[in-house]
C-alpha positions in Angstrom: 91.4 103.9 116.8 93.7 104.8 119.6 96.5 103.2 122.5 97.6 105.7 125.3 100.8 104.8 126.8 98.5 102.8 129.5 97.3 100.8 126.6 98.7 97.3 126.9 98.4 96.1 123.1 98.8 91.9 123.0 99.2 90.7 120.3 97.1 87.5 119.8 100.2 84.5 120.1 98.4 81.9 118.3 99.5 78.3 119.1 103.3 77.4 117.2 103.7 81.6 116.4 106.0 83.3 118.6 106.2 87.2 118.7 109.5 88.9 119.5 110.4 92.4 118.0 112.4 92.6 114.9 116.2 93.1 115.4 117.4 92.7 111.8 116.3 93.2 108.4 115.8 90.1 107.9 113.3 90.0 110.9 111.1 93.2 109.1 111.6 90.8 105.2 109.6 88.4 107.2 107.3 90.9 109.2 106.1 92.6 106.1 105.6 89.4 104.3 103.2 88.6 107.2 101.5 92.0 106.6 101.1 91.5 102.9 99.6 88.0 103.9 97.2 89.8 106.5 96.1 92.4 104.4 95.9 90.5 101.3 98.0 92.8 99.3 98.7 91.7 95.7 102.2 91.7 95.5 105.2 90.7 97.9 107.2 92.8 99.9 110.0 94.3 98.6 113.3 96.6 100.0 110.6 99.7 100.4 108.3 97.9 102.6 111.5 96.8 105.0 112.7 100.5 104.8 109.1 101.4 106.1 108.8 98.7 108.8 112.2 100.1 109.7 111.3 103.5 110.1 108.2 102.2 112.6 110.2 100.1 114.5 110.6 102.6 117.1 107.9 102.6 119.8 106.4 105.8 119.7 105.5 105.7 123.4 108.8 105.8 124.3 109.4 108.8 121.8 107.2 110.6 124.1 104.1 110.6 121.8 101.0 110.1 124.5 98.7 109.2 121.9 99.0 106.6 118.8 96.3 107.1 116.4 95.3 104.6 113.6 92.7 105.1 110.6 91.9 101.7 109.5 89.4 99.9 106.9 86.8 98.3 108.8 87.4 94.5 107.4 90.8 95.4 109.1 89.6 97.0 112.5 89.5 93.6 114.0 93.0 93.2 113.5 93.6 96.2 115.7 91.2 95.6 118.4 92.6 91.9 119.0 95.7 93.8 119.9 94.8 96.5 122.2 93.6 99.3 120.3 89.9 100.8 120.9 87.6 102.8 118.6 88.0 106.8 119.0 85.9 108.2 116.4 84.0 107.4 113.4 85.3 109.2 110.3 82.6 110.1 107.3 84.2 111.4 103.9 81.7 113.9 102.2 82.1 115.0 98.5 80.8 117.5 96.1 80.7 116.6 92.6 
């Protein structure tokens, strides 16, 4: 999946949610709680998943990247597209065993 700088990714503002970027840490404690919420991750988020959130922050647009790319499972594709983002390529794994 992919978002060119010309990409406008909206996020879906569903009613009584407001989105606004995270300014503090306390901001990115509740961001990546939402995260493990979304992606139904077994345990809560803890001081490495605000140090990664923190690291991400930036907008890579405005780093100069032209190009975001995302791999992503497919039950959370939808999650993506909703936003902004739009299907590139399909990846296939092979193995020899």
């Amino acid at each position: 999946m992919t978002a060119a700088p010309a990409t406008r990714l909206t996020p879906r503002s569903p009613a009584g949610i407001s989105i606004g970027q995270a300014v503090s840490e306390a901001d990115l404690a509740e961001a990546a709680a939402v995260q493990h919420h979304a992606y139904q991750l077994p345990r809560p988020p803890g001081p490495h998943d605000i140090a990664r959130l923190t690291r991400l922050a930036r907008t890579a647009h405005s780093q100069g990247i032209s190009l975001v790319f995302l791999e992503a499972e497919p039950a959370e594709e939808q999650i993506y597209r909703r936003t902004g983002f739009t299907d590139a390529a399909t990846k296939i794994w092979a193995s020899i065993r």
